[in-house]
Each structure stands twice: as C-alpha cells, then as structure tokens.
C-alpha positions in Angstrom: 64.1 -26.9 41.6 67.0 -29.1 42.9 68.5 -29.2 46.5 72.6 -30.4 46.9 73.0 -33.5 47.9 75.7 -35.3 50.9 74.9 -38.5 50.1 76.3 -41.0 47.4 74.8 -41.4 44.8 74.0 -45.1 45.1 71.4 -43.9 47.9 70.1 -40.6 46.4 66.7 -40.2 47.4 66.7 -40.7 51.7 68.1 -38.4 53.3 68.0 -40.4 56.7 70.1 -43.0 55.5 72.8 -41.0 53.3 76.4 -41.1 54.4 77.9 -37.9 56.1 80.6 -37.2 53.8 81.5 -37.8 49.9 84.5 -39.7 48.3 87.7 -36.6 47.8 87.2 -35.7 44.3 83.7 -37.2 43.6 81.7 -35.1 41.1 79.3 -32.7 42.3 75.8 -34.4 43.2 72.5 -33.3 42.9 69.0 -34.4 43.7 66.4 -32.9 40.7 63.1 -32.2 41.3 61.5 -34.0 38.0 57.8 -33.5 38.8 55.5 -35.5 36.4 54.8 -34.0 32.6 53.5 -36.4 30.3 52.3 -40.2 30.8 51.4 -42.5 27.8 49.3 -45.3 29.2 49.3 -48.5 26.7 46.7 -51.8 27.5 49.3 -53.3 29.4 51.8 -50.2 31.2 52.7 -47.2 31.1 55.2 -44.7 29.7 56.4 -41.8 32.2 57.9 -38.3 31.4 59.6 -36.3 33.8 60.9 -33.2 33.9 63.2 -30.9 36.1 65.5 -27.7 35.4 68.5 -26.9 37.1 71.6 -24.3 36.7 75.0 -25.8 36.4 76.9 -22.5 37.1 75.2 -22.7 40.5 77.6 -26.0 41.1 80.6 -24.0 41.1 82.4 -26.5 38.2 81.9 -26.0 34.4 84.4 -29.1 33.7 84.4 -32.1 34.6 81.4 -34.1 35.7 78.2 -33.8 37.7 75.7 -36.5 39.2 72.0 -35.5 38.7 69.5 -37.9 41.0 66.0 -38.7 40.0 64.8 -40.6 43.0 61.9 -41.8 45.0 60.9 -43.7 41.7 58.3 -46.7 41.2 60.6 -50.4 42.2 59.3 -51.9 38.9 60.9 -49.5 36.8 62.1 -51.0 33.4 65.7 -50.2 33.4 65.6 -51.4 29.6 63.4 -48.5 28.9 64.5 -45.6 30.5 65.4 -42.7 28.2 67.1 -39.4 28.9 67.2 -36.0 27.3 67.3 -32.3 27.5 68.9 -29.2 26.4 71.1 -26.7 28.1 74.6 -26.7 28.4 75.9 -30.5 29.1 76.6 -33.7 27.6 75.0 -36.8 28.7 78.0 -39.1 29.0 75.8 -42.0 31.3 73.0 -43.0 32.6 72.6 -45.5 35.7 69.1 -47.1 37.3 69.7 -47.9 40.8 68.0 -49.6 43.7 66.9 -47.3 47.2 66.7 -49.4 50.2 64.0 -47.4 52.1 65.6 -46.2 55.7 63.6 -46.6 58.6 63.8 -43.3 60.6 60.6 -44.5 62.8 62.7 -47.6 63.8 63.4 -45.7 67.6 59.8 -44.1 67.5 58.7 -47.6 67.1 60.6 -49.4 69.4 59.7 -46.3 71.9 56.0 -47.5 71.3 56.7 -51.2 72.1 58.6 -50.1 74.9 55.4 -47.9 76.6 53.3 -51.2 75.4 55.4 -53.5 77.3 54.9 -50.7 80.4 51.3 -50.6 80.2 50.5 -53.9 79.8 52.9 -54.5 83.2 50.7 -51.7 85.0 47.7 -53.5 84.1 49.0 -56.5 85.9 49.6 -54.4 88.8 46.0 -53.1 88.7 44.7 -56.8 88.7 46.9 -57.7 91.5 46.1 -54.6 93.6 42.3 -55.3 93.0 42.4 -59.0 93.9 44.0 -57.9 97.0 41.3 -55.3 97.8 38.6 -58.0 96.7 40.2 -60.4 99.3 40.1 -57.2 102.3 36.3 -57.3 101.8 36.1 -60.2 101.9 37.8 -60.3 105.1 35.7 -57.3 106.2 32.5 -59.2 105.4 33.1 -62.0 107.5 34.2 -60.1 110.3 31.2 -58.3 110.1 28.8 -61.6 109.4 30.6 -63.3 113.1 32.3 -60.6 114.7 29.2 -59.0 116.6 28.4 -62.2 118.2 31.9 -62.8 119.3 32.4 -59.7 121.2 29.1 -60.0 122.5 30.1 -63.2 124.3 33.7 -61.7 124.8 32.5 -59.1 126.6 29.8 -61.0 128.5 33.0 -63.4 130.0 34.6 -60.4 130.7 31.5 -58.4 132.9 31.3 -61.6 135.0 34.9 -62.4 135.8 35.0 -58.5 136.8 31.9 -59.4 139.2 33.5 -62.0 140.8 36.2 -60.4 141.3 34.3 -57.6 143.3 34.5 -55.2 140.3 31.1 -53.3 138.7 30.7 -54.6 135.2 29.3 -52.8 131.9 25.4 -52.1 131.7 23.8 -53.4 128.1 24.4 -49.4 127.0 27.9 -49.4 127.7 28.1 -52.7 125.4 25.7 -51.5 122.5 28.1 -48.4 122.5 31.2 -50.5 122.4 29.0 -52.5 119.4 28.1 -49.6 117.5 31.9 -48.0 117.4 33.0 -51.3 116.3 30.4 -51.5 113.2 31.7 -47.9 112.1 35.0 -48.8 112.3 34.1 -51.6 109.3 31.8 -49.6 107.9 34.7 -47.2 107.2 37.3 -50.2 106.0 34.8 -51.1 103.6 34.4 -48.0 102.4 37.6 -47.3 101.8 38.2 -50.0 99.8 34.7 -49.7 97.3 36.9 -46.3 96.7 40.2 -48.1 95.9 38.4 -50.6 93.6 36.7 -47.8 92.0 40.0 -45.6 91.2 41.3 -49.0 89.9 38.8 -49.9 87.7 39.1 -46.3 86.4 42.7 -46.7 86.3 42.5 -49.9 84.4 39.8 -48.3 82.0 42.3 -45.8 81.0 44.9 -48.1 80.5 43.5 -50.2 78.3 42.0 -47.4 76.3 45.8 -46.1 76.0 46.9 -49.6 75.3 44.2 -50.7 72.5 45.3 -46.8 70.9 49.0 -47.8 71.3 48.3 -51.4 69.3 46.2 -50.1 66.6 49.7 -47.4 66.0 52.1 -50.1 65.8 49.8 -51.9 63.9 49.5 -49.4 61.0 53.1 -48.7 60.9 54.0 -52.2 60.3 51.6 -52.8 57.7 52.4 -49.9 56.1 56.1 -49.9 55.2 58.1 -47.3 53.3 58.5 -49.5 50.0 62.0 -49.9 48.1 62.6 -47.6 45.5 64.9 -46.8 42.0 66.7 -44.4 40.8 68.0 -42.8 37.9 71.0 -41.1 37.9 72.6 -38.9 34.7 76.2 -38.0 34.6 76.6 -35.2 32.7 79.4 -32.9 31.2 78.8 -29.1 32.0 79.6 -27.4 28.7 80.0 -23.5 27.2 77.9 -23.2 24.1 79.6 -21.7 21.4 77.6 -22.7 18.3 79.6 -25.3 17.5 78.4 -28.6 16.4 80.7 -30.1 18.7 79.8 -28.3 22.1 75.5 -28.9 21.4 73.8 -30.6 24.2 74.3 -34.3 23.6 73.3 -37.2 25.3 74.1 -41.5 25.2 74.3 -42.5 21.7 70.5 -43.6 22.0 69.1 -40.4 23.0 68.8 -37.4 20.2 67.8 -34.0 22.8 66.2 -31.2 20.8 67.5 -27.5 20.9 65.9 -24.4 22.6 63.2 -22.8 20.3 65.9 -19.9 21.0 68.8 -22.3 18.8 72.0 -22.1 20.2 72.9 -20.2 22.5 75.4 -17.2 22.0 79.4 -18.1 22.7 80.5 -18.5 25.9 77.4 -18.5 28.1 76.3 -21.3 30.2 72.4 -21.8 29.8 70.2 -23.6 32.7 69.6 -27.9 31.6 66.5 -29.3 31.3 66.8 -32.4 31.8 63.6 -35.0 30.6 63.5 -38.5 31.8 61.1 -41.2 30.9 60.8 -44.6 31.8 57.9 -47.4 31.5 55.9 -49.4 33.9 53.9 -52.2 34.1 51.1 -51.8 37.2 49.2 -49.5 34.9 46.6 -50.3 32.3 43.7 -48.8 30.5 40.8 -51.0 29.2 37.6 -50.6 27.0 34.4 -50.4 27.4 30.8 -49.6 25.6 27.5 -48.6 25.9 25.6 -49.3 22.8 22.0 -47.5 22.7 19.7 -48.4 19.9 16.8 -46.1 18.6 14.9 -47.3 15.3 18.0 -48.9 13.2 20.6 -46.6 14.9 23.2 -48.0 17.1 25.4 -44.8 19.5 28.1 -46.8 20.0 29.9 -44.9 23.3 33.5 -45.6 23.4 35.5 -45.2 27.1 38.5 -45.9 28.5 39.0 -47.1 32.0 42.5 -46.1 33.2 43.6 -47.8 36.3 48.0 -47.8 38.3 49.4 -49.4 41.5 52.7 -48.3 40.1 52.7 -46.6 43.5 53.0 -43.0 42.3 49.9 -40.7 41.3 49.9 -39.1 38.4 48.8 -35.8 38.8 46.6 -34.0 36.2 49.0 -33.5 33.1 49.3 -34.7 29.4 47.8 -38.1 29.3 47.6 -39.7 26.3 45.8 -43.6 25.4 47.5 -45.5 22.9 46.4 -49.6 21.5 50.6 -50.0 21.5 51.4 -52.9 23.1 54.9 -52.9 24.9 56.7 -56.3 24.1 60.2 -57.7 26.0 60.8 -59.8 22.6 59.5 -59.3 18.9 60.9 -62.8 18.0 58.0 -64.7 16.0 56.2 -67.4 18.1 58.1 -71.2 17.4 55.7 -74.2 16.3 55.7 -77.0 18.3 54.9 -80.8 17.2 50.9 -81.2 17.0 50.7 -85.1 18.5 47.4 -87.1 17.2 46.2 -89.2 19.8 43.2 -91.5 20.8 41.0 -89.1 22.2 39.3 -89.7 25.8 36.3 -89.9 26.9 35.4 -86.7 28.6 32.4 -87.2 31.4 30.5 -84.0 31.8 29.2 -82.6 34.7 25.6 -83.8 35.3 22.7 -81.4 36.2 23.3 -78.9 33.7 20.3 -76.6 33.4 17.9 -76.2 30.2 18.2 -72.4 30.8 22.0 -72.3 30.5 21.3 -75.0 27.2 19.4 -72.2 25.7 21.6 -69.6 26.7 24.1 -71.1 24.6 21.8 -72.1 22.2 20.9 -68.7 21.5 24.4 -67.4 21.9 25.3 -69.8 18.9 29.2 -70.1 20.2 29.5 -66.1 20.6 30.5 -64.5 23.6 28.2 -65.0 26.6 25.2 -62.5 27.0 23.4 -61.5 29.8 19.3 -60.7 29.0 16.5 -58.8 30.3 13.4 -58.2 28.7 13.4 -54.9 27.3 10.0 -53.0 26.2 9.7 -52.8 22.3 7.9 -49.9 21.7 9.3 -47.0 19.8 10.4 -44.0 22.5 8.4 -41.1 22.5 10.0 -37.7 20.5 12.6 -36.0 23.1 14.9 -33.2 23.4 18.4 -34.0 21.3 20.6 -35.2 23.7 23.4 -33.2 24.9 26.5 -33.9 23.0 29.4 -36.1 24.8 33.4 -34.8 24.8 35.3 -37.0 22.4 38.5 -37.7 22.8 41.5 -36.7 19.7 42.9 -39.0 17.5 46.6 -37.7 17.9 48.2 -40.5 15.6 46.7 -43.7 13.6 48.3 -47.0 12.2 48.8 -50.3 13.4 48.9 -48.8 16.7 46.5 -45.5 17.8 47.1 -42.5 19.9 44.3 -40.8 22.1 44.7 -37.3 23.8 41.4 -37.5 26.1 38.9 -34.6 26.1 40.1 -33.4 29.8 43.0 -33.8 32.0 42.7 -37.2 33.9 44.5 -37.8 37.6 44.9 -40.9 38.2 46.0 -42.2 41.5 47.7 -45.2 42.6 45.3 -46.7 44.2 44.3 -49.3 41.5 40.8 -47.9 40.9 40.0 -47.8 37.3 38.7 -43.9 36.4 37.0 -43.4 33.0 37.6 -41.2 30.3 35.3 -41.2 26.8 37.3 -42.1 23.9 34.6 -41.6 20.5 31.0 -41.6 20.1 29.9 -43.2 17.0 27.0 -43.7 14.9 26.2 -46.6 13.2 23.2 -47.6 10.9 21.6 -51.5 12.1 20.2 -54.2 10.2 17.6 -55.9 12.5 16.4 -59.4 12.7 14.9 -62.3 14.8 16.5 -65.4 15.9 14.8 -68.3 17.6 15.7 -71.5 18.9 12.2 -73.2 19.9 13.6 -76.6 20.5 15.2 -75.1 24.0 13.4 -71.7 24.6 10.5 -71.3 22.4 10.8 -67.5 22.5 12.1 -64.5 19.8 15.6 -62.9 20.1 16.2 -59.4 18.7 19.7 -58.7 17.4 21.4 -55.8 15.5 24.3 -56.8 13.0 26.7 -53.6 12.8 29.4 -52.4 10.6 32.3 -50.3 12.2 31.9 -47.5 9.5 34.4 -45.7 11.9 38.2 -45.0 11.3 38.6 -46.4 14.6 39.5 -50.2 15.7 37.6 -50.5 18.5 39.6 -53.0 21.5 37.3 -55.6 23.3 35.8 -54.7 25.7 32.4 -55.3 28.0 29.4 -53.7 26.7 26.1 -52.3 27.9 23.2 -52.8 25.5 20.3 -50.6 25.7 16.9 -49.8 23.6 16.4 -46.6 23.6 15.8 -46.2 27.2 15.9 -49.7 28.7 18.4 -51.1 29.5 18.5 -54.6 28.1 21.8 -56.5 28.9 25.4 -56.6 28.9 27.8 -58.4 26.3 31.1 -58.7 25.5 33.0 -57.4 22.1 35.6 -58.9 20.6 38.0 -56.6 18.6 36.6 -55.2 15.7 38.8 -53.0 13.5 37.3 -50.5 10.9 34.8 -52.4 8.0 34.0 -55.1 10.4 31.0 -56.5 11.9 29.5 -56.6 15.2 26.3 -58.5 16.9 24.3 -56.9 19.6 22.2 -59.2 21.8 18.6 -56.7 22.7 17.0 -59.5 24.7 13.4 -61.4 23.9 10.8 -59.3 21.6 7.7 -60.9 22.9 6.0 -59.2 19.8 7.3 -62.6 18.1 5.5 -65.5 19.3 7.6 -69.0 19.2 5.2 -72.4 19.7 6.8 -75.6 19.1 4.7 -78.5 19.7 5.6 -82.1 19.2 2.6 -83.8 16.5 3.1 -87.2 16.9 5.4 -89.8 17.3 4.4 -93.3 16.5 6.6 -96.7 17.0 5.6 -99.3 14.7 4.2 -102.5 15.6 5.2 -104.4 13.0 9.3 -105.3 12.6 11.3 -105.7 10.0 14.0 -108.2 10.5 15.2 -107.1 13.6 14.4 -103.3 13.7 11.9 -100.8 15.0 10.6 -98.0 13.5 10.2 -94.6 15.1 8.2 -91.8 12.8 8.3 -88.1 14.9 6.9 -85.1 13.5 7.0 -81.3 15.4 5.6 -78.2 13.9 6.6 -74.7 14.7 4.5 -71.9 14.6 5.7 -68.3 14.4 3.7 -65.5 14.6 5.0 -61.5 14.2 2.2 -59.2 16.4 4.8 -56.1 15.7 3.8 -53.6 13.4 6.4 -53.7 11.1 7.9 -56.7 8.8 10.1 -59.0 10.5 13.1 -61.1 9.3 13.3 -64.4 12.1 16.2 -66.8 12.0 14.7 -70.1 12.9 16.9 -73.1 14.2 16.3 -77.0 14.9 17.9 -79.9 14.7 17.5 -83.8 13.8 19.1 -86.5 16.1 22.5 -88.1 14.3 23.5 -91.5 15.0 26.1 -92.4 16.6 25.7 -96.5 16.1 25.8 -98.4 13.0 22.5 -100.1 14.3 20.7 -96.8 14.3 19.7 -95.0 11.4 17.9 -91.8 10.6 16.1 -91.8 7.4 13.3 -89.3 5.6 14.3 -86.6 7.2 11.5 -84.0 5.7 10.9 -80.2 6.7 8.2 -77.9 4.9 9.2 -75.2 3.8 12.1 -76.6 3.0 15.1 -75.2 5.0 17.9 -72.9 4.0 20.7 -74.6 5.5 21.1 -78.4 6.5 24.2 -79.2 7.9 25.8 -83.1 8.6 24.9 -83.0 12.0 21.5 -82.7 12.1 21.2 -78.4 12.4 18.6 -76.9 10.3 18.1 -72.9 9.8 15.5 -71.3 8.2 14.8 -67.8 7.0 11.4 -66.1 7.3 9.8 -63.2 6.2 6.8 -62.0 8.1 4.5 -59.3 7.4 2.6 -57.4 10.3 0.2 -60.0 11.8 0.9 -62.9 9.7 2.4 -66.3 10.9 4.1 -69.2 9.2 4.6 -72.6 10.2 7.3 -75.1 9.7 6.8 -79.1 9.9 9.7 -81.3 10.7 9.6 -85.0 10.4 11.9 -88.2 10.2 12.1 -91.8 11.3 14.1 -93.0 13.1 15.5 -97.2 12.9 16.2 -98.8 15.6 16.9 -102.6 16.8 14.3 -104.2 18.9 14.7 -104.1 22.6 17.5 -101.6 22.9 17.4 -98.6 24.7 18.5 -95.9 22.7 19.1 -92.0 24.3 19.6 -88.6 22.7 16.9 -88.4 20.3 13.3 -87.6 22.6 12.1 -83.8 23.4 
C-alpha cells in the first residue's frame, strides 16, 4: 500500500504541515505503508521489522531516483541501527533518518475553544451583575412594602381633611382600603416578576457553568495530550530492469545483503513490485523474568515467564515476536581499571533501633538475596488429577546469547504494562535440608538446593515459592546458567523444634591480677517430630574480641562442630531420625579487666 506524496521529504509523514509544491526535478516521493512484521525484544530494547510493497512502474520513471518515506516512527529511534532491505527491481543507493516536527492542525480549533471560554466566562459576569441588580429591586420592593402602607395611609388621611376644609367630600375607609389593596398587588406583582428573573438566571448561570467546566476539561486534554515528534526513514532507491544479470540484482548500502524472490530472478526486461523491509531498534521496551517454583516431595516445577513491557509509543500488533538474552551494547570496548586507593577506614555509625526480626531475617538469609516467609503446611498433598500441561515457548537459537519464539502471538501495547508470556517449564530433582539459627530465631528453615539440569540459562528474576499447594514466599534468583545451583527458601517447618537456652553464666569472685573471669555455657536442643529423617544445618557463634585487654579462651562445643571459623561462627551438621533429638553444648570464658564495662558478648 503506498499513497504519493507533495511534501518534501524532510517532513514525510504530516500531511498538514507539508509544503504545496516540490523542488523542479526532485525525484519522485512516496509515503510506504510498512505495517509491523517482526519484533525481537532483548532485556533492555527492542528490534523492529517492517514491511511494505509498492510498484515502481506506477511512478511513471524507471531511471533515475525515487524517495520512499517510512514515517510516523518512535522519536528514540537508533539511527545507528536502522537497516534496510528488500527485493524487487531497485538499488538502494541511501538511506537517511530524519526528524518530524508534529503539525498542530487543532491549533485554530483550540484557540476557537479559548475564545468561546473567554465568552462564557464574560456572560457569567453578566449573570452575576443582572442578579445583584434584581437582588437590590427586592430589596427595594421589601421595604416599600415593610413602610409604604403606613405612609399612604397618613398621605391620604392629610389629603381627606384638606379636601374637607376646603368644602369638598373626602374618601370613606372603603374607598382607602381599596386604594390599599391595588397598591399591594401592584408589589406583589414586581416581586413576582423578579423571583422569575432570578430563577431564569440561576438557570442560565447553571448551564453556563456546566458548558464552561465541559469546555475546560476539552482544552485540558488537548494540552496534555500532545501529538509527540516523530522520525523518519527515508530510502533512495534506483528503479532497475531485471535482466539476470549480476549487475542489475536488487542491491542495497554496502551494509545491507537483500535476499532474492523464492521465484530467483526475474525474466529480462520486466520491472517486478519492491518489497522493501526496514528495521530499526529501540530502547523503551524490555522483557524481564520471572518464576514460580512449586515443590511436591523432592521435585521442584520450575515455571519460566517472560514479562514483556514498551512505551516506545507504538503498539505492536500481534505478529512474530521473538525473546532473546542479547544484550544491545553502544560500545564493546573492555571496561578500564582505575587506581584502587587504601585508606584509613571510618568509622561508620549505624542506624539505631534495628529490629531482632530483620537480625534474623538476615541471619537466616546467610548474605543471599532477601526472602519473604510465610508458614507453609508440611504435610504431603493428597493424590490429584495430573495437572494440565503448560505451552512452552521454542528455543529458536542457543549460545552465549538465546532466542525464544513464544507459544502464542503476544500484542503488546505501548502503554508500559508488562504482559506475560511462559518461556519453559522445567523439572528438577531437590535435595532437602534444615537450617537453624537459634541464637536469633530459635525456629527450623526448610530449603531445597537445585541443579539447573536444563539447557537453558535461566536470567534473574523474582520468584514465587510454593509447597505443593501453599504458597510459601517470594525470593529473588540470581542468574543461573545450565549445571548450576539454586536455593529455595520454603519458610519455617514447625515439625523441627529449635530450643536454645542459656545454662549458666558465672563471674568469678576471685581476680587474678587485674582480670575477671566470665564462664557462659548454652545448650541447644533440636528435636525432628517429622516422619521422615532430617538433615538440619545448625549455626552459633562465640563473641571475638576486639581489645587487647579482652580475651576469649576455652572455647568448647559437644558434639564438636563441623566448621569453626576466626570470627567466632560455628556450623554444625545433624542427622535426625523420625522422633529423635540431639543436643549441642557451647561454652567459653571470657577475660575481662576488673571494673570495665564491656558490650557485645551477652544474649
């Protein structure tokens, strides 16, 4: 599809603001219609494909050159990336990116709008100042009728006695009550006739303010919604005859390499219609991962999906999508060292008030990735139906960087909303185990280590953890490519009871020299109420001195511990059989001199 175009080509894609006329002997111009045929979304952008068809015979010059417009395209176009291609019968001889100032063709509606605002804000002015006036008639009219009776009464009562001096008859009391009652209707009337003006202005002003807020929220909406700028691509091309020589094949910049019609050439002397395809990346689009992880027995369904989200400010229709772990670069220069400076270090002063549950949160985390925990019920699910069996997506290409055709056409709009796609279901086989931490939370985590048995390198990404049925948490993964090893977090198995308690802790009376002594002993008791064996990590920890003054000495645990680092951490590794329970002692001493406070060491 493809419409002729009077404009320049500098301005291609608004008609409003395209000049009248073209330069004498400019090359014929035309605007393609490129629909949308293929994007390739990477972590980070976006590749676009379009494509569009046009007949050059219908331009009326096979020689020379013709201007083909792609326009209306996204302002952060890479100009750096675009690529151009096709078959039919022309040469691409250049290829420009351009910049489309947007017109305004509402610029008089608008101004009309203002214009009518402007009017009926003046009219409601006029309202107020015509009802202030009737407002100030009744008041007139009530105090004429408050005094007024009383001073024609008299009035008239002067005027019967000068007519009976005079000789002349004067007005009985029904002749005045008459003259009375005509003057009340004549008020009466006055002041109905203005409650009726005030009413058809207050209706009056109702429906101008009604037009007048409709009138605001228009202008309103047009000015925060702006036509934004735009780009442009524009391909010069050379109209050529194909004759099956090497030399007259479509061609394009030296960059580009156009492939033939399935057809090959076509036969000598005949002009064939171009298809043209141009691509071009950008960056407001992105696709990130994420998990749900679902653990029955010691089997992890790991759910891979993609969340593809744009503001490029075009939609992409439904068409080829693809998801690749590419990562567009600007640069592929290695990173530069810089000078690492030794210094005197600072003291750092941390924040006070920091919780025991966050402390054990990060106890238990051991340096990982932070993990969100809910208790999760234990027991093994009941037998069910198999579960119904999730569209994967195709691995279209693997190496250091994968290529994902999803399992269903995906429209994506630009409206920045991130719309999921599922990428791989895999299984995994678990090795369960227990760790515990009883110093800050005397309580049993259950964790499942995990090997990616998978060809796929699964991106980081947010996870959802669930046992069986419960949902238990959420965690984060890092990257993990194929062979590697993953940890999921299932939350507290109260089936493993944690006691820590603290025996004793004695300060001796007696002083040697100058220094106190300080003996401490805990025991930790834990206990497995799960049917089946279980394999707890236990941690804990002896104080290290910082001073030269203090000393920790006879530092003792039974059973002996697997691991005992410089600083004071201590791991061991239990095996415990259904019902069964096993205790660890820890204790040290702890020299001190007399009289000085010491911190860091108590429970």
């Amino acid at each position: 599809m493809m419409s002729r175009a009077d404009g320049t080509p500098d301005i291609p894609a608004a008609p409003a603001g395209e000049p009248t006329g073209r330069p004498a002997g400019a090359p014929p111009a035309l605007i393609l219609d490129a629909p949308i045929s293929a994007v390739v979304v990477y972590p980070t952008a976006a590749r676009v494909t379009r494509r569009g068809r046009f007949d050059v015979a219908t331009l009326g010059s096979q020689s020379g050159r013709v201007e083909v417009t792609l326009g209306g395209l996204p302002l952060e176009l890479d100009e750096d990336s675009v690529r151009v291609s096709g078959t039919g019968s022309a040469r691409v001889i250049g290829v420009r990116v351009v910049s489309q100032a947007r017109a305004t063709p509402d610029a008089g509606a608008l101004a009309d709008l203002r214009a009518r605002q402007a009017e009926l804000r003046a009219r409601l002015a006029e309202i107020g100042d015509e009802d202030e006036t009737e407002r100030a008639r009744r008041s007139f009219l009530d105090v004429a009728a408050r005094v007024g009776a009383g001073a024609l009464a008299r009035g008239w009562a002067h005027e019967g006695t000068d007519r009976q001096g005079s000789g002349g008859g004067s007005d009985g009391p029904g002749d005045a009550a008459a003259r009375l009652i005509t003057v009340g209707d004549a008020l009466a009337a006055q002041m109905s006739a203005v409650h009726a003006r005030r009413r058809a202005l207050a209706e009056l002003r109702q429906e101008t303010e009604r037009e007048l807020a409709v009138l605001g929220r228009v202008i309103e909406a047009r000015q925060a919604r702006p036509e934004p700028d735009t780009r442009a691509i524009i391909v010069d091309l050379e109209p050529s005859t194909a004759t099956g020589d090497p030399s007259d094949s479509p061609a394009d910049d030296p960059s580009e390499s156009p492939e033939r019609p399935a057809g090959g050439p076509a036969a000598a002397g005949t002009v064939s219609p171009v298809d043209l395809e141009v691509s071009y990346l950008v960056r407001s689009a992105s696709w990130r991962s994420g998990y749900d992880a679902r653990l029955d027995g010691e089997r992890v369904t790991l759910t891979w999906f993609a969340m593809i989200s744009q503001r490029t400010g075009e939609d992409w229709p439904v068409t080829d999508l693809l998801l690749s772990t590419a990562r567009p670069s600007s640069g592929v220069d290695l990173p530069e060292l810089s000078p690492r400076y030794v210094d005197i270090a600072r003291p750092r002063v941390l924040a006070r008030g920091r919780s025991k549950a966050r402390a054990s949160a990060e106890g238990l985390a051991g340096g990982g990735g932070e993990t969100t925990f809910m208790p999760a019920a234990m027991a093994a699910p009941a037998p069910a139906a198999p579960p119904m069996v999730a569209a994967e997506a195709t691995l279209e290409s693997a190496g250091p960087a994968s290529t994902y055709r999803p399992p269903r056409p995906v429209a994506v709009p630009a409206d920045g909303d991130p719309h999921r796609t599922t990428v791989a279901v895999i299984e995994l086989d678990a090795v369960l185990d227990h760790v515990t931490v009883p110093r800050l939370a005397a309580e049993a985590l259950l964790r499942a280590a995990v090997v990616n048995t998978s060809p796929h390198t699964l991106p980081a990404g947010k996870a959802s953890i669930f046992h069986g049925p419960e949902f238990v948490g959420t965690t984060r993964l890092r990257l993990v490519p194929p062979g590697g090893e993953l940890e999921l977090r299932l939350g507290v198995d109260d089936r493993v009871r944690v006691e820590r308690e603290l025996v004793s802790r004695v300060t001796g009376r007696r002083v040697v020299g100058n220094t106190r002594r300080t003996d401490v002993v805990h025991r930790t008791t834990v206990t497995n109420h799960a049917p089946l064996r279980a394999r707890v990590t236990v941690r804990d920890q002896v104080p290290v001195s910082r001073h030269e003054n203090i000393q920790v000495k006879e530092v003792e645990a039974t059973p002996a511990a697997a691991e005992h680092t410089d600083l004071g951490l201590l791991t061991w590794e239990l095996e415990l059989e259904p019902g069964s329970n096993r205790e660890i002692t820890l204790s040290y001493r702890l020299e001190h001199p007399r009289g000085v406070e010491i911190t860091g060491w108590g429970d």
